[in-house]
N, C-alpha and C positions, 0 to 999 in steps of 0.2 A: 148476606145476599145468597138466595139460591144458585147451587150449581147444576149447572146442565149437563147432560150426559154428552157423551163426546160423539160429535158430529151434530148433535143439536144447536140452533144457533140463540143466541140471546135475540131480545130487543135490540134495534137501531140504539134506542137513546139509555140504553143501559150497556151494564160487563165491560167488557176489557176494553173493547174497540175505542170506543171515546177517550180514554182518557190514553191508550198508545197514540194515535192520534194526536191529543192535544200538547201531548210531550213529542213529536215528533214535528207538528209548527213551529214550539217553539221554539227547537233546536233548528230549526229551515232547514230541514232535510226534504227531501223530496220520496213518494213510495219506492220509486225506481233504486233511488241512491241506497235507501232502507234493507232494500231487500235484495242488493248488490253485496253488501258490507253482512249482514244475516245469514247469505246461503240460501236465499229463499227470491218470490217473485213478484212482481208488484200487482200480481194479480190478487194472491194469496192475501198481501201486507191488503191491497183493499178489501179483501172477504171479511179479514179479521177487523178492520176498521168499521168497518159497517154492518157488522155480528150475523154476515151470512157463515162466519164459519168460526169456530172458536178454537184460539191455538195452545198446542201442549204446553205444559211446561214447563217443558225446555227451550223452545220458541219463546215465549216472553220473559224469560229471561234471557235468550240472544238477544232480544229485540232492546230491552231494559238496556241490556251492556252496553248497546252500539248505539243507544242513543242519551246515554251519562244520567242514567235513572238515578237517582239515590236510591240508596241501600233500603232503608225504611220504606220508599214510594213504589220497591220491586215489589213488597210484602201486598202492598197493596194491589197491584196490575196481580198479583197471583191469587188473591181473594177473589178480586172481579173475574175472573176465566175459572174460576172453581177449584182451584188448588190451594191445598195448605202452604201459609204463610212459610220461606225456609230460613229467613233469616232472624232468630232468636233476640231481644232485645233483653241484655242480662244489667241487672241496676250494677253500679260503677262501684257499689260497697259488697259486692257479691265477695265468696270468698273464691269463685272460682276466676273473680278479677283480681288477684290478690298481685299475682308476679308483674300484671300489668303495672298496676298502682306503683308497686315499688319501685318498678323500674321508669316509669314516670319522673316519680320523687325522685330519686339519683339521679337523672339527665336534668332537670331543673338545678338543684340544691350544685350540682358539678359545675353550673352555666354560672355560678356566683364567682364575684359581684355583679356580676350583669342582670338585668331582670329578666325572668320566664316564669310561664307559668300557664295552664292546661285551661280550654275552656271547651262546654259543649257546644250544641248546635245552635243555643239560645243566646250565647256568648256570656253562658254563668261561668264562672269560676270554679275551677276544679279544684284545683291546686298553685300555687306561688310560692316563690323563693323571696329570700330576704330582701334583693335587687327590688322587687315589687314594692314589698311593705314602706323600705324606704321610701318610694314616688307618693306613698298613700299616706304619708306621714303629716297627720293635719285635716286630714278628710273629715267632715261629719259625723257622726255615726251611726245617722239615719242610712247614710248610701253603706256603709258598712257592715249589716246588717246582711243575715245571709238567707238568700244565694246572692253575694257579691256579682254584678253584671258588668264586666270588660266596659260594652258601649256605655253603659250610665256612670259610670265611675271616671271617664273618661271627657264626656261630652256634658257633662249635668255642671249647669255654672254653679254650684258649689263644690265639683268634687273640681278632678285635674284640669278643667277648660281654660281658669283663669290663670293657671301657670304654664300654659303652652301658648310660648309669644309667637308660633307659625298658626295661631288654630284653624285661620278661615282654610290654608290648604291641606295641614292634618285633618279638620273636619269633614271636607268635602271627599278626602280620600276616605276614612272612616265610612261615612252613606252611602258612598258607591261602593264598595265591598259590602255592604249592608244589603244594598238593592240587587247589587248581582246572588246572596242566595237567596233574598226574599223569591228572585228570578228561576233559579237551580233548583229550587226544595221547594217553592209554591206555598210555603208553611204559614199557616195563618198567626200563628204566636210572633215568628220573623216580621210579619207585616207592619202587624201590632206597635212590635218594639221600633222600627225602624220609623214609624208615624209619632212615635212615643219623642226618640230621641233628637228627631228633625228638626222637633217643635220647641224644644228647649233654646230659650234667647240666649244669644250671645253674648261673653261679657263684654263690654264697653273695652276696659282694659286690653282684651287679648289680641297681640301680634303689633304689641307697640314699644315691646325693648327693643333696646339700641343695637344695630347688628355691630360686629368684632369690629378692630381695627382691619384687622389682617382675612377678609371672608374663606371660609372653606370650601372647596371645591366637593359639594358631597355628590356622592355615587347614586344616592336613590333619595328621593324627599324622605326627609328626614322627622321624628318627632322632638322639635326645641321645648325645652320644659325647663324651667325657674323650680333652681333646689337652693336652697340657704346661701341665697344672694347671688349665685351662679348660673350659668346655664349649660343644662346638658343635652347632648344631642346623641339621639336613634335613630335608628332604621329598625325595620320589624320584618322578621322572617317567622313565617308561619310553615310548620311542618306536619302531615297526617299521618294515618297507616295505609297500608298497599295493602288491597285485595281484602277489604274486611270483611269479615263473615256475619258477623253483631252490630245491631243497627247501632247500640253505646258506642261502641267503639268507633262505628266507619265514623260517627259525628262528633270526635274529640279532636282538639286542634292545639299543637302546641305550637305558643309563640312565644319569640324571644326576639330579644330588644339589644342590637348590636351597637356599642360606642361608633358614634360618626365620623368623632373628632378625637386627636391627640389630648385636646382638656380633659375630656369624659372619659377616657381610657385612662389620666395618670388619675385624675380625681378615686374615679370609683375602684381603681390599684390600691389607693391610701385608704381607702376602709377598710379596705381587706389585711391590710397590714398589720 
């Protein structure tokens, strides 16, 4: 895109304006509140919306922050207003990701027996610990094939679906975390995948073992899954980085798979023993 010189304004239906705008609907901010929370006026926030005026910056990046741009989608709002992209996208095998990596790999490999393991924006697979490979233990080896993907190894009636006896409400949580970034990031690949995995039929079988004698009281819905004749139960905690600078980065998510229950906790004890 061409940039214009400063004080020049774009077209209406081109640059910045439109697309600050349509990230600030559909956050339902209002210009007033925009440009309350910016430093700035809602006079301004409509110039620049409707490319009577085009903003520095530094301004679209205030504006991006306060209105939870992803990192990658800043890169973009700073193309359209004519300024170079500032946040670097460095590939994840870089060497100057190297300490990253490794300290990845330690906070995973540490989390054992328990399962974790790193995925990016697309919910490929980064990295897993043994806790993992166990769950995947039997899978296809069509789905196993890389880039291994979190959601299809999960939801695909051949991989994990037919051994997770909660799936209708594991699933359902699964798409809605799906939808809400398809929502956050606008990402046509997210879309894609989330249309991909929706569509996948359900097994017949799943969510039809027998619940305990004794039920547990769990703290967060839980992921039940059928491991050699038993059942184990998770909760999932996903963790990010603060303030990232590199699109690779801000978009890597690590998650890990907490025992639910006292079974799952002595069980996966005794592997490790």
């Amino acid at each position: 895109m061409t940039s214009h010189p400063s004080g020049t304004a774009a077209p209406a239906d081109r640059g910045v304006g439109p697309l600050l705008r349509a990230w600030r609907e559909q956050r339902r901010v209002s210009q007033l509140e925009l440009a309350l929370r910016a430093g700035s006026s809602a006079r301004h926030i409509s110039f620049v919306e409707t490319g009577r005026s085009r903003p520095s910056e530094e301004m679209v990046l205030r504006l991006a922050e306060h209105l939870d741009v992803p990192v990658r989608e800043r890169n973009a709002l700073l193309l359209a207003a004519g300024h170079a992209p500032r946040y670097p996208q460095t590939p994840l095998d870089d060497p100057a990701l190297d300490a990253l990596r490794a300290g990845m790999e330690r906070l995973i490999q540490g989390y054992e027996p328990y399962p974790a393991l790193v995925v990016d924006a697309l919910y490929d697979v980064q990295a897993a610990n043994r806790g993992v490979l166990m769950l995947l233990d039997g899978i296809p080896d069509h789905l196993l094939r890389p880039p291994l993907n979190a959601m299809r190894l999960t939801l695909h009636p051949e991989g994990l679906a037919p051994r997770i006896v909660n799936l209708p409400e594991w699933r359902g949580h699964l798409l809605a975390q799906l939808e809400r970034q398809v929502a956050l990031r606008r990402s046509e690949p997210l879309r894609r995948l989330h249309e991909e995995v929706s569509a996948y039929p359900v097994p017949e079988r799943a969510g039809r073992a027998e619940e305990p004698a004794d039920p547990v009281a769990y703290f967060a819905l839980p992921m039940r899954i059928e491991h050699e004749g038993r059942v184990l139960s998770f909760t999932s905690s996903i963790s990010t980085f603060n303030t990232p600078v590199d699109v690779t980065v801000a978009e890597l998510a690590i998650e890990t798979l907490l025992p639910a229950d006292p079974a799952t906790v002595k069980y996966l004890q005794s592997l490790d023993s």
